[in-house]
NUVEXRO-29373 format. One record per residue (C-alpha): residue number from 1; x, y, z negated. Coordinates in steps of 0.2 Angstrom, whole numbers, padded with zeros to 4 digits, m for minus. Each point is the difference from the previous one (the first is absolute). Layout:
! NUVEXRO-29373
<node seq="NUM" x="X" y="Y" z="Z"/>
...
END
This chain:
! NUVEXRO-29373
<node seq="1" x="0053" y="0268" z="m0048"/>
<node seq="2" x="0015" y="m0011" z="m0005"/>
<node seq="3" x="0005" y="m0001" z="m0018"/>
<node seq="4" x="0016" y="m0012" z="0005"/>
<node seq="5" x="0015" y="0002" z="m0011"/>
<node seq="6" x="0014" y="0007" z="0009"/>
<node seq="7" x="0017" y="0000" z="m0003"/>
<node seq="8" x="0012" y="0014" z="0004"/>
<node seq="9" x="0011" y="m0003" z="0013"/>
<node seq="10" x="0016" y="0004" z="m0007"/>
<node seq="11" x="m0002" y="m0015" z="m0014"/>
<node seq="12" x="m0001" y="m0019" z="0001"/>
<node seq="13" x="m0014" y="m0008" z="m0007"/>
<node seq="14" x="0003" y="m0009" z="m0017"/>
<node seq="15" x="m0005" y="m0018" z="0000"/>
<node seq="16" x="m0016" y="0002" z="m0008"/>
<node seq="17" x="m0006" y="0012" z="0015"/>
<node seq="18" x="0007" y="m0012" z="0013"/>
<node seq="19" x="m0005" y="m0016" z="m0005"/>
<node seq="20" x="m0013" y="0005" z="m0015"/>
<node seq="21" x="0011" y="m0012" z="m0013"/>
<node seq="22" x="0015" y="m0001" z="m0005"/>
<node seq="23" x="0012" y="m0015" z="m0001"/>
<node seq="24" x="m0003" y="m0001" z="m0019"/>
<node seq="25" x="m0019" y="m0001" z="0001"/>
<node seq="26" x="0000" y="m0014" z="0015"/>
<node seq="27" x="0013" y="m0010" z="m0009"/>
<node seq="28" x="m0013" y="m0001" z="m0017"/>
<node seq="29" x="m0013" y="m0002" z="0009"/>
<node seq="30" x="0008" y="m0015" z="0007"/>
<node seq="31" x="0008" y="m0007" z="m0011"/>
<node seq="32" x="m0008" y="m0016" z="m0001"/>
<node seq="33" x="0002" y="m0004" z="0019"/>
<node seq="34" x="0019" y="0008" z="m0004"/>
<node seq="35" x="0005" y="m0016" z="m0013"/>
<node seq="36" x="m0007" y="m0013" z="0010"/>
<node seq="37" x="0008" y="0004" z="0014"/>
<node seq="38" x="0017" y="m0001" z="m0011"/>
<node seq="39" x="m0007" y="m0016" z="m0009"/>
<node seq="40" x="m0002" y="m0008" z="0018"/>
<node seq="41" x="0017" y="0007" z="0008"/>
<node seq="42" x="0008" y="m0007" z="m0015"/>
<node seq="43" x="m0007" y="m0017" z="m0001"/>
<node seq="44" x="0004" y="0001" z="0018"/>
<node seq="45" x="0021" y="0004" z="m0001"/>
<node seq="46" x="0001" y="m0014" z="m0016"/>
<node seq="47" x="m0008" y="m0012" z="0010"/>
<node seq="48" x="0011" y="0001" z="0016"/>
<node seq="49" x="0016" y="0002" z="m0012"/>
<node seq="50" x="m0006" y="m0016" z="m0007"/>
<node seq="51" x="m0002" y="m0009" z="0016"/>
<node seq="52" x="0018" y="0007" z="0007"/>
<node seq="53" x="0009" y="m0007" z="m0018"/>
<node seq="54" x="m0010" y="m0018" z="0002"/>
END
C-alpha cells in the first residue's frame, strides 16, 4: 500500500511540490554563505580595478 502524493496530470507541480522549498526559503536560509560570497566577489573586482589603474 503506497500513500505517495500524487499530482493530477493535467497541473504542473508548484515549486514547493517539486523541489520541497521555494526560492524564498533557500535564499534565508542561506544567507550568510549568500553575503560572503558578495563580500569576496567584491573585494575581488576593486582589487583588479586597482591593479589595471596602477
Amino acid at each position: 500500500m503506497s500513500f505517495q502524493l500524487e499530482i493530477p496530470k493535467d497541473q504542473q507541480p508548484t515549486p514547493e511540490q517539486e523541489w520541497g522549498f521555494t526560492i524564498w526559503e533557500f535564499i534565508m536560509g542561506n544567507l550568510w554563505y549568500i553575503i560572503g560570497i558578495i563580500v569576496i566577489l567584491a573585494i575581488f573586482f576593486y582589487a583588479r580595478s586597482y591593479m589595471k589603474k596602477h
